[in-house]
Phi, psi and omega in degrees: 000151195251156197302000181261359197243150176278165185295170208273305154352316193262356192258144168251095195315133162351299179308343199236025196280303173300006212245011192287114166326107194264355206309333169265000165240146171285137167298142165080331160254047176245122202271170171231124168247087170304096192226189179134157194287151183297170197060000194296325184130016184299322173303306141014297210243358186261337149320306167316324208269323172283020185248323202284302168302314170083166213293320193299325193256358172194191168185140185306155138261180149213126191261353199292128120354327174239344189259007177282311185289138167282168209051340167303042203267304192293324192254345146282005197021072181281162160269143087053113176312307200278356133322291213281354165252021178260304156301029188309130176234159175286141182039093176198115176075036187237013180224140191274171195262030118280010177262154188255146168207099188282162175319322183285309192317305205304315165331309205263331169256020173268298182287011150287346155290299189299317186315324203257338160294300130016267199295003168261000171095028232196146195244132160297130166240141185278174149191122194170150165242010171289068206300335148284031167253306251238301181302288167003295198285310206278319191247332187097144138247178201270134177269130180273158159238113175253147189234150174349310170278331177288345177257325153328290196304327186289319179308292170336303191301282189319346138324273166318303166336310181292336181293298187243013177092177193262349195311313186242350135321316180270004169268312158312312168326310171324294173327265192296302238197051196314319196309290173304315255256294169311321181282313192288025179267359167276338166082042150290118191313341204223028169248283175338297189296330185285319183330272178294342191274335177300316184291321193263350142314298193233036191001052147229123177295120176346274191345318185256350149286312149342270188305320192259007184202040168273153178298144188245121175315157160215057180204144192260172153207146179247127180268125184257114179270137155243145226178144188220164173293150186311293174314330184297317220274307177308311166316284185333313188289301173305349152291326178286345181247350186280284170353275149329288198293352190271355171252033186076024190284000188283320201293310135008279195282319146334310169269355142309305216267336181287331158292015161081005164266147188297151157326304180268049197251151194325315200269000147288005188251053185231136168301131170117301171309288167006281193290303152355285233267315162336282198308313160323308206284343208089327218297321171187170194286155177299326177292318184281359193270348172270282174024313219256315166318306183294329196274342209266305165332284173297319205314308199290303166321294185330282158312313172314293195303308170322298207295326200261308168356286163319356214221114171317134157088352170310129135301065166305108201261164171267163162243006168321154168291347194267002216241306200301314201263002201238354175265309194277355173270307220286324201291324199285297177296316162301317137348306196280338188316000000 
């Protein structure tokens, strides 16, 4: 089976999509979540399902982690203003690419959304590959509150970032807070920092505020996985980014940055811009700059999958073409319990 794939333990064969256990969910409080590594086809198939149900019986979500931003379009594979109004989805477009918007916030003002879908009687489809966007809404996380004092503490760290590197901050981290520390081996600086400005805030570690006083849905959800074979899937990405760059996305990322947001600002910190802004600065040719996407793309497909792997209760559907309409009726009929 190939490394792209969940253990053989979480698929549920097509054939057997109905046979998904309902026993924990209320009828009228249950989300539907459409997930799976980018390109698989999730917008794809959470369209069909609003083209089959109709506006009156459900309405999108949209969980991606990048397309909450604006001017991000070409390089999130966002739809087409005029998709979305035929396809209208929630959270798009609802943040500018200099605003920070964590995973807990996004959760906490979502589910005021699935809630208010709920009560008109009508089913949230969830659609996304952020999984921690996608847990945030469905399960809850732990909310940070920040205060006078913790924006003291966080200046002081960034202070120190700037002094001595990120090397002995994630060596304190170590210390105080092993658990994140272990998730954080990529050193990202603005994880690190939130991280230690929390422990020397409320002495305890995040981590462990994480587990015992994250926020509870009062609403379920059932998760639907998609999956293509590895070679398909790649095949896929790589078209999908030949695409981007052949609809402007190098062009994209020039007029963000002309409208004065920095370079290093969060929501530019996405595969393809990344690479975009390289090819800008001169930093390497238009060709290694798809190049560099596409291998930076599966790489980013890789990680979805370890991540979904983990995470219990998945449906897996196949997405072959000879698979979607015979997928996409049983998903309806599942919709409809």
């Amino acid at each position: 089976m190939s490394d792209l794939y969940p253990s053989e333990e979480t698929i549920i064969p097509v054939r057997d999509v109905r046979d998904i256990s309902l026993d924990r969910h209320q009828r009228g409080r249950t989300a539907i979540v459409i997930g799976g590594p980018t390109a698989v086809g999730k917008t794809e198939v959470a369209c069909r399902l609003y083209e089959q149900l109709g506006s009156e019986q459900c309405e999108l979500i949209s969980a991606d982690a990048r397309q909450i931003y604006r001017l991000l379009n070409i390089g999130t594979g966002k739809l087409s203003k005029e998709e979305l109004k035929i396809y209208p989805h929630h959270c798009i477009d609802i943040k500018n690419p200099d605003e920070e918007y964590s995973a807990g916030e996004f959760g906490d003002e979502t589910a005021v959304i699935v809630e208010r879908i709920l009560t008109d009687g009508k089913i949230p489809i969830i659609v996304g590959g952020s999984g921690l966007y996608v847990r945030a809404l469905c399960d809850g996380l732990f909310l940070e509150q920040d205060t006078e004092a913790s924006d003291a503490v966080r200046d002081e760290l960034q202070l120190r970032l700037e002094r001595e590197g990120i090397a002995p901050l994630y060596r304190e981290l170590q210390m105080v807070d092993f658990t994140l520390a272990e998730k954080y081996v990529d050193l990202n600086p603005r994880r690190v920092i939130r991280a230690l400005s929390f422990y020397y805030t409320h002495h305890i570690p995040l981590s462990e505020a994480q587990q015992t006083q994250k926020t509870h849905r009062s609403f379920s959800a059932i998760h639907i996985g998609l999956y293509v074979e590895r070679a398909r899937l790649y095949d896929r990405i790589n078209a999908r980014v030949q695409s981007m760059f052949d609809n402007g996305l190098h062009q994209e990322t020039e007029s963000i940055l002309a409208q004065g947001y920095a370079p290093d600002c969060n929501a530019l910190n996405t595969v393809g811009y990344k690479e975009c802004m390289e090819y800008i600065a001169g930093n390497c040719s238009y060709q290694e700059a798809i190049a560099f996407t596409q291998q930076s793309t599966r790489r980013y497909a890789k990680r979805q999958m370890t991540w979904f792997r983990k995470q219990a209760g998945i449906a897996w559907l196949a997405t072959e073409p000879s698979d979607t309409a015979r997928m996409l009726t049983e998903l309806a009929q599942l919709l409809r319990i």
